[in-house]
N, C-alpha and C positions, 0 to 999 in steps of 0.2 A: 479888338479886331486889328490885326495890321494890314495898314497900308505902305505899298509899293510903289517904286517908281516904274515902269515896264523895263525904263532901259537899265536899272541895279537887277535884272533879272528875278527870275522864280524865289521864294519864299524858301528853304530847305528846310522840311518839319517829318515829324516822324508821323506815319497812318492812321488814323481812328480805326475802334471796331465798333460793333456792335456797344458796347459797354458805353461807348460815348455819349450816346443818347438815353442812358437807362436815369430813371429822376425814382431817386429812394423815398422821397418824401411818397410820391406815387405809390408807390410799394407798398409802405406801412399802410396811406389809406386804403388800395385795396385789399390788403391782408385784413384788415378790419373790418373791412363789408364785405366778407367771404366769409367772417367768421359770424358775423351776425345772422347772414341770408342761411348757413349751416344753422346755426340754432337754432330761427324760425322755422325752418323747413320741418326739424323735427317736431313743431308743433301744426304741422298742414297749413303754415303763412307762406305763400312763397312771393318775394318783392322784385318781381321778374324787370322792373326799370331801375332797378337800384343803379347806382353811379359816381366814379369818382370823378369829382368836377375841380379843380384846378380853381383857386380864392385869386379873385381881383382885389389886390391889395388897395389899390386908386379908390377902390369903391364901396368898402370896407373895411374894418377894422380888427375880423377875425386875424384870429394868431398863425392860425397853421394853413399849409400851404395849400392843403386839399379838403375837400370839403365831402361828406358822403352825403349824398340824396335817396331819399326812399323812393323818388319816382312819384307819379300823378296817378290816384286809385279814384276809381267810382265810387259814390254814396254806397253803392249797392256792395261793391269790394270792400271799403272798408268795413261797412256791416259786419259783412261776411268774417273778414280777418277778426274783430273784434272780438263775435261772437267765440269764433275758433278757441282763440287765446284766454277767454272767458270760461270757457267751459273746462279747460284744461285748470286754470285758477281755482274755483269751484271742485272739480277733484283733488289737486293738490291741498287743498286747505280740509277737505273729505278725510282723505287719510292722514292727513297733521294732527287731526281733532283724537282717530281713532286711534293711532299708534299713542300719543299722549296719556289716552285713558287705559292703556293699558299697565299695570305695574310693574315698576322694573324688577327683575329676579335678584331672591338677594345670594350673596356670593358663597356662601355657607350651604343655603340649599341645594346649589350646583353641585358643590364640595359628595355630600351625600351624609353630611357629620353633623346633624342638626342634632 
């Protein structure tokens, strides 16, 4: 920060803009809880307090400067979210199991020169 005397007069500094204020570390964390709250969403979770919260360095020890928070959910909410992303598990592993047991074609019979 500089300080002046009043009577050396005004400072002469060139304008800030907008940009001045922009903090990229901010950035990345919310690019990254956009992209999470996008995936769950395609799974019907929506984490509508999610949050980029800014790490008190003084008062711990995390690395990075931002921190994401999923937000405070109800027993009854995260049941809910649980079960959501459960059921979607349970079909994914459904058709893991089924495509699995199917056998792969061999390249020859494609051909049609068995």
């Amino acid at each position: 920060m500089l300080h002046r005397n009043p009577v050396d007069g005004l400072v002469g500094c060139d304008s800030v803009g907008p940009d001045y204020l922009d903090d990229p570390d901010r950035e990345v964390a919310v690019e990254a809880g956009v992209r999470l709250v996008n995936a769950l969403l395609r799974f019907g979770v929506n984490l509508e307090q999610i949050s980029a919260d800014k790490v008190c360095h003084t008062c711990t020890d995390v690395k990075d400067a931002y921190r994401i928070r999923l937000g405070i959910l109800t027993v009854d909410e995260t049941r809910a979210m649980a079960a959501q992303l459960e059921s979607f598990a349970v079909e994914f592993e459904r058709m893991r199991e089924l495509l699995c047991s199917i056998p792969p074609r061999r390249s020859d019979a494609v051909d049609g020169s068995s």
